[in-house]
Biopython code that builds the backbone (N, CA, C, O; Angstrom):
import numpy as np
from Bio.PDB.StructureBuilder import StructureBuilder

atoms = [
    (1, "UNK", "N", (12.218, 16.366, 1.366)),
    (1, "UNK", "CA", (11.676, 16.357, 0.016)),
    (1, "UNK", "C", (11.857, 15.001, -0.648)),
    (1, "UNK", "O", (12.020, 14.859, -1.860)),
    (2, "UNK", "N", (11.814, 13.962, 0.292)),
    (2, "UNK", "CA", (12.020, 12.718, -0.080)),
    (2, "UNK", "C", (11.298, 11.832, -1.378)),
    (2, "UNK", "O", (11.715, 10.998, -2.182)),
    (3, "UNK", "N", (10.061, 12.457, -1.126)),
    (3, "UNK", "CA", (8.463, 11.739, -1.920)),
    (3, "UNK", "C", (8.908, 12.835, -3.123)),
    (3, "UNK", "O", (8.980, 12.302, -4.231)),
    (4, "UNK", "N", (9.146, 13.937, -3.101)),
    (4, "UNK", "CA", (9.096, 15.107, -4.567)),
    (4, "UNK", "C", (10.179, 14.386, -5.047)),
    (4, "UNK", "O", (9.908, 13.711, -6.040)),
    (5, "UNK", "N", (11.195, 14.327, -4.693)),
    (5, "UNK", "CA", (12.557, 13.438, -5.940)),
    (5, "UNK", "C", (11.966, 12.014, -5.842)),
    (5, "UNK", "O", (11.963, 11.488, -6.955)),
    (6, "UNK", "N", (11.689, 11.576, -5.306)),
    (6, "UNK", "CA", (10.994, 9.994, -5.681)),
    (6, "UNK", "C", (10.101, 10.102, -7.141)),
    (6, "UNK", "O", (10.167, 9.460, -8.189)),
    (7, "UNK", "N", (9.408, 11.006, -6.776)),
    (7, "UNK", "CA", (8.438, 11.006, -8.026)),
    (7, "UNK", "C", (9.256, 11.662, -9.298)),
    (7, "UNK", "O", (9.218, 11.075, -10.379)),
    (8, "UNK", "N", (9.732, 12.452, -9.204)),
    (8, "UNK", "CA", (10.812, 13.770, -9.872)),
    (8, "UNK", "C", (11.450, 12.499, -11.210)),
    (8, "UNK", "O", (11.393, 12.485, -12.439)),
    (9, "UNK", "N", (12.185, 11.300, -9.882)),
    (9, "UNK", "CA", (13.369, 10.264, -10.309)),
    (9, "UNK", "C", (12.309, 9.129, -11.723)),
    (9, "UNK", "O", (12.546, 8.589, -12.803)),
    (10, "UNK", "N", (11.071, 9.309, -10.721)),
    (10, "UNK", "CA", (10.087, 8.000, -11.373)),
    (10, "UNK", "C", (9.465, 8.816, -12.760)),
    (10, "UNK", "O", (9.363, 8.212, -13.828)),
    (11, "UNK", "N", (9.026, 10.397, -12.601)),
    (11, "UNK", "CA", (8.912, 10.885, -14.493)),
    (11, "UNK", "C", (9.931, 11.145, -15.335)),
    (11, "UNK", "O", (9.810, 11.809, -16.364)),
    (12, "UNK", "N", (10.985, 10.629, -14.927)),
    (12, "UNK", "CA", (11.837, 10.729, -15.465)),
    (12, "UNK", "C", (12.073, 10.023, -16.987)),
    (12, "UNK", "O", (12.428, 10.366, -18.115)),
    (13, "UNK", "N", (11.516, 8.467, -16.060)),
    (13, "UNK", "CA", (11.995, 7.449, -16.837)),
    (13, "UNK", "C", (10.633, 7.292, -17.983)),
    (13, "UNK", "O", (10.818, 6.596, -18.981)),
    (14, "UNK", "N", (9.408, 7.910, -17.794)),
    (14, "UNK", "CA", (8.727, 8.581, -19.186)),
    (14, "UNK", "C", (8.384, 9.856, -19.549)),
    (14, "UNK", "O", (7.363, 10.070, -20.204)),
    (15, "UNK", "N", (9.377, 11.016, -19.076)),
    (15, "UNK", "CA", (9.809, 11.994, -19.921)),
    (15, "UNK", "C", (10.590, 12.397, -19.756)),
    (15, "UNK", "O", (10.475, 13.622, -19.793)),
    (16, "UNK", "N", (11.690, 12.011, -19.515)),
    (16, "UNK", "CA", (13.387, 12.441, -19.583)),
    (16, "UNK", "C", (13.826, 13.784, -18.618)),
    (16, "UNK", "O", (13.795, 13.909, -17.394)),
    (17, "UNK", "N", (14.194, 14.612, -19.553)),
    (17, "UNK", "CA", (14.595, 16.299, -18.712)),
    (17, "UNK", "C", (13.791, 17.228, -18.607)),
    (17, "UNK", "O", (14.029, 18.424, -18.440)),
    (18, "UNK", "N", (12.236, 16.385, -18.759)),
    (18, "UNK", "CA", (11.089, 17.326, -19.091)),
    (18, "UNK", "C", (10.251, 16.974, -17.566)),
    (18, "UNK", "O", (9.251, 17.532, -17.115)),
    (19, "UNK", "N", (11.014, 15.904, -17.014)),
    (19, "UNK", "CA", (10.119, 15.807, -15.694)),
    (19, "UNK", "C", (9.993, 16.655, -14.357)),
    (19, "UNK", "O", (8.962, 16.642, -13.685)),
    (20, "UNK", "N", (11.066, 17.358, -14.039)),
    (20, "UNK", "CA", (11.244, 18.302, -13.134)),
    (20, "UNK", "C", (9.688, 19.264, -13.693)),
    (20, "UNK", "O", (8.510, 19.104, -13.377)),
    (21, "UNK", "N", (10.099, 19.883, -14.271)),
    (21, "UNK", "CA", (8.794, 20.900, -15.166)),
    (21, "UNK", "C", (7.587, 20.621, -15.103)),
    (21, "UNK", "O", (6.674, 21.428, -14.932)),
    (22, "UNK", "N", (7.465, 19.002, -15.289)),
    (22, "UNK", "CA", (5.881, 18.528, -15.462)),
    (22, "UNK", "C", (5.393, 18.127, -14.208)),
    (22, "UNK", "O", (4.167, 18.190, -14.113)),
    (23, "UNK", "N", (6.232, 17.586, -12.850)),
    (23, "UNK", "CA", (5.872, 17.621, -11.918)),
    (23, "UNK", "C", (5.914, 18.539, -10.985)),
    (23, "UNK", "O", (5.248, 18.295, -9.979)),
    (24, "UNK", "N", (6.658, 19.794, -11.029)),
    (24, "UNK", "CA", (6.288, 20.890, -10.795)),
    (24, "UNK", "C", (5.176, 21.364, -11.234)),
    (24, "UNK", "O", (4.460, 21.922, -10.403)),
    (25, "UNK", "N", (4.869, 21.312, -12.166)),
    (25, "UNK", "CA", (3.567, 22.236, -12.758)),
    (25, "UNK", "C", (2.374, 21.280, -12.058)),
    (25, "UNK", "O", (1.309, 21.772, -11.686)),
    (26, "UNK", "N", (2.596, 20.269, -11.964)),
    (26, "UNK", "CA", (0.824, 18.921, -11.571)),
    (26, "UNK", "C", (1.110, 19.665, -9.858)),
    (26, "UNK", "O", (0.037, 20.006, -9.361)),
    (27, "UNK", "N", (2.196, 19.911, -9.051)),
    (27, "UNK", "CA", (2.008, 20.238, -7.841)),
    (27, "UNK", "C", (1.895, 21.923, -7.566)),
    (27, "UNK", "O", (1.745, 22.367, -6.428)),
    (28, "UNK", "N", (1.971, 22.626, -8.538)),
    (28, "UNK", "CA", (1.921, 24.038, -8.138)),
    (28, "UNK", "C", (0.113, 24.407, -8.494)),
    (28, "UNK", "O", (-0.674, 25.162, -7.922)),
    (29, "UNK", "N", (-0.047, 23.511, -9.663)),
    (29, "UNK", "CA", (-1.326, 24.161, -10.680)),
    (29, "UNK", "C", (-2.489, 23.529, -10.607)),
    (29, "UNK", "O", (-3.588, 23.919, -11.001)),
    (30, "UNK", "N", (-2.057, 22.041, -9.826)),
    (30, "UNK", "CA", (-3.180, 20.928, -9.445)),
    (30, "UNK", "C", (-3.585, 20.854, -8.103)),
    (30, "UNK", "O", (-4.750, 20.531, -7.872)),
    (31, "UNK", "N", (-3.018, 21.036, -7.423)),
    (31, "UNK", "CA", (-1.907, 20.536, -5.926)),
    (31, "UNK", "C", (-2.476, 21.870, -5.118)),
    (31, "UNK", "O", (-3.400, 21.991, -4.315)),
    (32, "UNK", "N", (-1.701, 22.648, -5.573)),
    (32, "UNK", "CA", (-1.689, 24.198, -5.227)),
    (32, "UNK", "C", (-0.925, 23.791, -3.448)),
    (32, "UNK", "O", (-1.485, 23.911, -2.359)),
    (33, "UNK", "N", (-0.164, 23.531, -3.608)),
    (33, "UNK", "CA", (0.619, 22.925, -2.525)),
    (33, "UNK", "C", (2.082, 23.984, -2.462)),
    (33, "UNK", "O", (2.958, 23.970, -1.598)),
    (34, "UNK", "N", (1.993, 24.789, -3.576)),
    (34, "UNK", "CA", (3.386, 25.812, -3.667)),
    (34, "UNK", "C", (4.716, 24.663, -4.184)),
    (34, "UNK", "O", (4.881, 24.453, -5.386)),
    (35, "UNK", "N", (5.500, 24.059, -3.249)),
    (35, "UNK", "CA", (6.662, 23.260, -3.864)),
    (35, "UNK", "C", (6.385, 22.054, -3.330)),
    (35, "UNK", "O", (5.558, 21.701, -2.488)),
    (36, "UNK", "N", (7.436, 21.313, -4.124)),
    (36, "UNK", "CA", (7.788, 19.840, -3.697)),
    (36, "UNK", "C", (7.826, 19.547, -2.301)),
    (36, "UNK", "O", (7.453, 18.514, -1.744)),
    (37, "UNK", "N", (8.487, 20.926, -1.634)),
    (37, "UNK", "CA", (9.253, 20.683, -0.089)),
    (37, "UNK", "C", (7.651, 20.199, 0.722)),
    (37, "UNK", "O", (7.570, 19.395, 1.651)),
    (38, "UNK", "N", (6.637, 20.838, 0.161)),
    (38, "UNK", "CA", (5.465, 20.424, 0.995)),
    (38, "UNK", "C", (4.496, 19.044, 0.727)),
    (38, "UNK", "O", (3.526, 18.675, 1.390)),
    (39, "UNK", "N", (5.002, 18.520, -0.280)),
    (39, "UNK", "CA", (4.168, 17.295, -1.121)),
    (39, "UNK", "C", (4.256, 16.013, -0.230)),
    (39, "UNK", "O", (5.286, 15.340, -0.234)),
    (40, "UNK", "N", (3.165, 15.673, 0.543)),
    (40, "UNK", "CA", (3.199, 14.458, 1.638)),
    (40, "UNK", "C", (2.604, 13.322, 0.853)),
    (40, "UNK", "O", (2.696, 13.442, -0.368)),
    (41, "UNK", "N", (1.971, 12.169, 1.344)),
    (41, "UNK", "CA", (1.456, 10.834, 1.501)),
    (41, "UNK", "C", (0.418, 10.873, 1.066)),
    (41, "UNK", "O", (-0.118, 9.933, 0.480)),
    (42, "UNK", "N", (-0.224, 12.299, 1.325)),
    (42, "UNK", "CA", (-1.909, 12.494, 1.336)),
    (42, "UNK", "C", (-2.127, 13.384, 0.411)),
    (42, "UNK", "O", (-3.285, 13.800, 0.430)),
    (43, "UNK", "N", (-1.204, 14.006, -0.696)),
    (43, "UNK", "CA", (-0.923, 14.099, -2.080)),
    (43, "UNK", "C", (-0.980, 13.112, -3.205)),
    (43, "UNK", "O", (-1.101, 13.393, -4.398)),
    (44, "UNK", "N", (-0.857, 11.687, -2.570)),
    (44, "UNK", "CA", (-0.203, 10.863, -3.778)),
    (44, "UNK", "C", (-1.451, 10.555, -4.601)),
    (44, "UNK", "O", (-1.231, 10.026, -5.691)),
    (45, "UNK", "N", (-2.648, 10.778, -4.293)),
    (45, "UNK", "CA", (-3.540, 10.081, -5.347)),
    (45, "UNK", "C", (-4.330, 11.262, -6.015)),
    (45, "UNK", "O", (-4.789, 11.190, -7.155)),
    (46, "UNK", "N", (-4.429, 12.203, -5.309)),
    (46, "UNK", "CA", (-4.561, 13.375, -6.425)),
    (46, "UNK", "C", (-2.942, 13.769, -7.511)),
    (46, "UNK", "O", (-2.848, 14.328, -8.604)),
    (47, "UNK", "N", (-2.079, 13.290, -6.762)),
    (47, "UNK", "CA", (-0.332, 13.974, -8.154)),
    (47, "UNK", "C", (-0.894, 12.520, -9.278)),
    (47, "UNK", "O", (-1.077, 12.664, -10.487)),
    (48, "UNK", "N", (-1.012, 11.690, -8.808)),
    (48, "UNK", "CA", (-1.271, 10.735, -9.495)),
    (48, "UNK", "C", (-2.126, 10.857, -10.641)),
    (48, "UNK", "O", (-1.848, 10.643, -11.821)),
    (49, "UNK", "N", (-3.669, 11.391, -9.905)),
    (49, "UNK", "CA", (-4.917, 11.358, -11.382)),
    (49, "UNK", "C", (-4.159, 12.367, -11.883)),
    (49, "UNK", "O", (-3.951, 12.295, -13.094)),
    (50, "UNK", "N", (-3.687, 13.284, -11.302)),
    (50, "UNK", "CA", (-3.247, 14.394, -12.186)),
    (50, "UNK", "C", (-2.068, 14.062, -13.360)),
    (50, "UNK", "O", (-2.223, 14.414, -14.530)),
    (51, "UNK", "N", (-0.914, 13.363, -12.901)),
    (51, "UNK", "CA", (-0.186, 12.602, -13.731)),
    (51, "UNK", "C", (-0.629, 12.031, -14.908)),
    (51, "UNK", "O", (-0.155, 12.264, -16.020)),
    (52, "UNK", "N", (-1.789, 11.080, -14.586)),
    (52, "UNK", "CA", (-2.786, 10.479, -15.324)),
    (52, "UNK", "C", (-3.064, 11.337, -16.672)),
    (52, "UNK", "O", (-2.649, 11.181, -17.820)),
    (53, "UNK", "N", (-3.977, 12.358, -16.059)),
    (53, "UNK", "CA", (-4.832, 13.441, -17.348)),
    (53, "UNK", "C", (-3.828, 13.928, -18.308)),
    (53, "UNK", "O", (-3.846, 13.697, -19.517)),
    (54, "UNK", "N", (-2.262, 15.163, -17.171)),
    (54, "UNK", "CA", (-1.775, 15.041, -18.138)),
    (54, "UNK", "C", (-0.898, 14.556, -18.604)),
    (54, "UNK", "O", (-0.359, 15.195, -19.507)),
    (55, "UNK", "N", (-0.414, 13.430, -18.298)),
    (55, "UNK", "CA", (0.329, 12.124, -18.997)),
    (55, "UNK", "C", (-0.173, 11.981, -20.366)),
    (55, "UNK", "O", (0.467, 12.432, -21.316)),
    (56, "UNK", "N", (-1.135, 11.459, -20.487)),
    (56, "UNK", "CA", (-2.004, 11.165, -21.622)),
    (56, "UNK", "C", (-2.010, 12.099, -22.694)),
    (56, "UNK", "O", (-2.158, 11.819, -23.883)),
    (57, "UNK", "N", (-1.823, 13.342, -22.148)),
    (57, "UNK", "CA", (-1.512, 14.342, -23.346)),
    (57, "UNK", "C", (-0.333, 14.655, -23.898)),
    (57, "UNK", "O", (-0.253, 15.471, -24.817)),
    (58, "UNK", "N", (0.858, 13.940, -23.313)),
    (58, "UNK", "CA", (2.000, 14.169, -24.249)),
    (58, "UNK", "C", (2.550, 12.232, -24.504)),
    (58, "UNK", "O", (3.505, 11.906, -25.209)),
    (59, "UNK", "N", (1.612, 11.195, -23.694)),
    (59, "UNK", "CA", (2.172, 9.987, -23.906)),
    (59, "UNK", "C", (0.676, 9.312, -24.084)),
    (59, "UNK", "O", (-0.446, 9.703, -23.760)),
    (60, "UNK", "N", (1.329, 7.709, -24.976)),
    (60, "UNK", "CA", (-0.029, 6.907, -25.164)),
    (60, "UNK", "C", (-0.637, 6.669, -23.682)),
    (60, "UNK", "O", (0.108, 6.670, -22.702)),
    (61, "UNK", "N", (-2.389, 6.412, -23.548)),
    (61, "UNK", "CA", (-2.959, 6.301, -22.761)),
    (61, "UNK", "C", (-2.680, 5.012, -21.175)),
    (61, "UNK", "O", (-2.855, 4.990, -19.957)),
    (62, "UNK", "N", (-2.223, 4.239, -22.151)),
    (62, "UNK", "CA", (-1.790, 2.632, -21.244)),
    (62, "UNK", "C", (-0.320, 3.171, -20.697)),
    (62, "UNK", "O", (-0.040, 2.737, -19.580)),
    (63, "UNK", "N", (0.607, 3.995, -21.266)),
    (63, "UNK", "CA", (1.717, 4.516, -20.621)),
    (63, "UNK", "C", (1.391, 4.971, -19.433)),
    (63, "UNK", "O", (1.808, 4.554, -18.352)),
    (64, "UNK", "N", (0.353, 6.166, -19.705)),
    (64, "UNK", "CA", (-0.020, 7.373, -18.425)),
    (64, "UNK", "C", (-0.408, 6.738, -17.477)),
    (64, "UNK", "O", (0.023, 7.018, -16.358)),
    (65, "UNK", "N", (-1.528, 5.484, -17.704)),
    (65, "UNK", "CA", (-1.869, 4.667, -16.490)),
    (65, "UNK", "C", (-0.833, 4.306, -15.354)),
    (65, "UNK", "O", (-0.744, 4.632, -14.171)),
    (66, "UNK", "N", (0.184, 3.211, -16.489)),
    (66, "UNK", "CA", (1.339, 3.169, -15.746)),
    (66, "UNK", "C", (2.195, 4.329, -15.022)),
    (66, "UNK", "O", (2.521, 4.088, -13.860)),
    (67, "UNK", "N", (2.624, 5.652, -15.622)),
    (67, "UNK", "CA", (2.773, 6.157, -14.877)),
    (67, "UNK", "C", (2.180, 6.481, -13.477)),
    (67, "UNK", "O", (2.789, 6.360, -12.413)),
    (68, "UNK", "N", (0.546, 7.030, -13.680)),
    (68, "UNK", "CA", (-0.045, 6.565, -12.913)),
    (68, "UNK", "C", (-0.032, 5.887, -11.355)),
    (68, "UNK", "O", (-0.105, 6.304, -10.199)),
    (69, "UNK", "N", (0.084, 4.807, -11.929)),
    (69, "UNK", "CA", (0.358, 3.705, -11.050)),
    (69, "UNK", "C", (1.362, 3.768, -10.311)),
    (69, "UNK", "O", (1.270, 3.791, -9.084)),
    (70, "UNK", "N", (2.499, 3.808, -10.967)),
    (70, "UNK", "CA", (3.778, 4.038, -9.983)),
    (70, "UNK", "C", (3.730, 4.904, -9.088)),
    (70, "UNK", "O", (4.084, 4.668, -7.934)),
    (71, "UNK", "N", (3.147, 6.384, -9.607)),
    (71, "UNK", "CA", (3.219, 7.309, -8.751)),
    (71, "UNK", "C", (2.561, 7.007, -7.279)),
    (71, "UNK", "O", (3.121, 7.044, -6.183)),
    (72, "UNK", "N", (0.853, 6.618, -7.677)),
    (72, "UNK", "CA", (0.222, 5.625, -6.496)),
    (72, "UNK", "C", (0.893, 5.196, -5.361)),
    (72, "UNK", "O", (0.670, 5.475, -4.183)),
    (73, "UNK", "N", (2.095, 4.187, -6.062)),
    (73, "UNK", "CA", (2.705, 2.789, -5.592)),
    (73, "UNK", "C", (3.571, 4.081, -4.597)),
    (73, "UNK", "O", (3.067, 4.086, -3.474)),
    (74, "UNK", "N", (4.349, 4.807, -4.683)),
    (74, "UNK", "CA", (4.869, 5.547, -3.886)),
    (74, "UNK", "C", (4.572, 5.826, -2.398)),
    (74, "UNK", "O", (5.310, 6.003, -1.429)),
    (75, "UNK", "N", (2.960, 5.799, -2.589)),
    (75, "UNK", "CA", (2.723, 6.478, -1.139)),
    (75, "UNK", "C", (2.828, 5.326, 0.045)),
    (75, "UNK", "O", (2.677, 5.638, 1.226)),
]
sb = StructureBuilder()
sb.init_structure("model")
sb.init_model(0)
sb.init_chain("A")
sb.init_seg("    ")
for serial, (resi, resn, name, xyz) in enumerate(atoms, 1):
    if name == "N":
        sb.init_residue(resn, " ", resi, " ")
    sb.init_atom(name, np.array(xyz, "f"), 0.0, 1.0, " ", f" {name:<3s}", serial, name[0])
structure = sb.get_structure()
């Protein structure tokens, strides 16, 4: 589950104790992948737009990108 706490560690740092939750929900509800334990390489640019859309709805737009991005940068 190397790549799920990578990403887990990376929303962290723009939404605190709310990131477990929000990247769970982009991989159960977007993903439809069930858990983290299954989230590969060939996930990262769909968790990503998904990050993206809803990033943007609880952070400014140029944030979400960046989030975004990082997530990308992962794979």
């Amino acid at each position: 589950m190397a790549l799920y706490d990578n990403v887990v560690e990376l929303a962290k740092t723009y939404m605190g104790p709310a990131a477990k939750k929000f990247v769970d929900r982009q991989i159960s509800g977007h993903l439809d992948i069930g858990d983290g334990s299954r989230l590969g390489a060939s996930h990262v640019d769909e968790l990503a737009k998904w990050c993206f859309t809803s990033g943007k709805l609880l952070m400014d737009e140029a944030k979400a990108q960046e989030f975004s991005d990082k997530v990308k940068a992962l794979k």
